[in-house]
C-alpha positions as CSV (number, residue, x, y, z in Angstrom):
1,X,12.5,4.1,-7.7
2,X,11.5,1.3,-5.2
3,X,9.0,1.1,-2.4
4,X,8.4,-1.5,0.0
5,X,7.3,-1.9,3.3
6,X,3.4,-2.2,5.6
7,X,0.5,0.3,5.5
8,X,-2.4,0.4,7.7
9,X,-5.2,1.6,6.3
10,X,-6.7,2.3,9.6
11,X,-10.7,1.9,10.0
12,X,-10.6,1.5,6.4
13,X,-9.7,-1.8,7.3
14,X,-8.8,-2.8,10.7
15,X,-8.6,-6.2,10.2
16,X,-5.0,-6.4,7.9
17,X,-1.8,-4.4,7.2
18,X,-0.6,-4.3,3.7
19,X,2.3,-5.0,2.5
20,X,3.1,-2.9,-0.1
21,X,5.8,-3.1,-3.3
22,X,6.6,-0.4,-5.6
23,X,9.1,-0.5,-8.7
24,X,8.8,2.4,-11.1
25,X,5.1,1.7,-12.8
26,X,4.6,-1.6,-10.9
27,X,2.5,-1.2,-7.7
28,X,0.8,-4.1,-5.5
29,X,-0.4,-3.9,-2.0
30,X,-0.6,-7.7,-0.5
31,X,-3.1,-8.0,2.2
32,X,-1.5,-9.4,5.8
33,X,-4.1,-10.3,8.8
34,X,-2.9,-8.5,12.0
35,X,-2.2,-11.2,14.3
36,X,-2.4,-10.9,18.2
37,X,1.0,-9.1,19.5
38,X,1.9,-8.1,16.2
39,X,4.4,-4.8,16.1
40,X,2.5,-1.7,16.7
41,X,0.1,-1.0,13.9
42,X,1.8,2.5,11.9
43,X,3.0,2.7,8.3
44,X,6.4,2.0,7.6
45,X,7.9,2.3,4.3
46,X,11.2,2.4,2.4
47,X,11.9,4.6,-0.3
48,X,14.7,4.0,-2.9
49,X,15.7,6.0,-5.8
50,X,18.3,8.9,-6.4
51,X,17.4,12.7,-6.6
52,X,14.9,12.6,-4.0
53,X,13.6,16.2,-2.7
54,X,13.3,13.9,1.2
55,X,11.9,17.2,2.7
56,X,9.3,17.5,-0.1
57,X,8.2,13.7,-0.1
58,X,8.0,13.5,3.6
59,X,5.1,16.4,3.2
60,X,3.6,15.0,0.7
61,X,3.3,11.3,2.7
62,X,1.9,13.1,5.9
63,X,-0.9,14.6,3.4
64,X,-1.8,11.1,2.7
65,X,-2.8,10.6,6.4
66,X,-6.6,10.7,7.3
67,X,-7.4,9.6,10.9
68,X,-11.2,10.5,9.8
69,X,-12.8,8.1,12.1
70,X,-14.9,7.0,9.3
71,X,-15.3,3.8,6.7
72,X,-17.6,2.7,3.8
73,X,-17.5,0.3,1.3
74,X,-15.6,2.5,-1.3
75,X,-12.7,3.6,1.2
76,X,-10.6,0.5,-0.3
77,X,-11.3,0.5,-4.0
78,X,-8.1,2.8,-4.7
79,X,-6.1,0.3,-2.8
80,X,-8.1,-2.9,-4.1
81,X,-7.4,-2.8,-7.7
82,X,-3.8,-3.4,-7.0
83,X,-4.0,-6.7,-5.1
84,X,-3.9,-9.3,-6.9
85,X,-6.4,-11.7,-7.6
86,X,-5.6,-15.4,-6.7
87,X,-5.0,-16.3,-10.6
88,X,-2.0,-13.2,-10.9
89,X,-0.9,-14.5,-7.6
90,X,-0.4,-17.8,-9.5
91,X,1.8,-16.4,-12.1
92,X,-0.8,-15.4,-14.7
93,X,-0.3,-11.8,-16.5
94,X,-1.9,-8.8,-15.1
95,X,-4.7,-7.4,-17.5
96,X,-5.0,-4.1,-15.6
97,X,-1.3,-3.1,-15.5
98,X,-0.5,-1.3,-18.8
99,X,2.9,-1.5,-20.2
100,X,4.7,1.9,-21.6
């Protein structure tokens, strides 16, 4: 299965949209400052894979929405530990990401 496409995390951080890829086990969100005129700000993603229950995912994704109005300092961590730091973007191995 792939994934790829933007999230906004809302007031969890209103200041980028990530980009987000997904290959089986392998997840990374890049962060991407919003920039004045940019596309409205809204999830969009694109799911690939075979033997997809569409009807079940798509209610599954809309129980991942929270427009709770609220933001602390944890809101991001989930999201945090897979963007990578500037030495993986430079090639080095991942530590955190366990192979099977």
């Amino acid at each position: 299965y792939r994934i790829k496409g933007y999230v906004d995390f809302g007031p969890h951080d209103t200041r980028n949209r990530y980009s987000v890829h997904a290959v089986g086990r392998f997840l990374r969100f890049y962060p991407e400052p919003w920039a004045p005129g940019d596309e409205p700000r809204l999830t969009q993603l694109v799911l690939i894979g075979t033997g997809i229950d569409a009807a079940a995912l798509t209610k599954e994704l809309e129980a991942c929405k929270d427009d709770a109005p609220r933001a602390d300092e944890h809101s991001m961590w989930g999201v945090l530990r897979y963007v990578p730091d500037k030495e993986q973007e430079a090639g080095e191995p991942d530590p955190s990401y366990d192979t099977p």
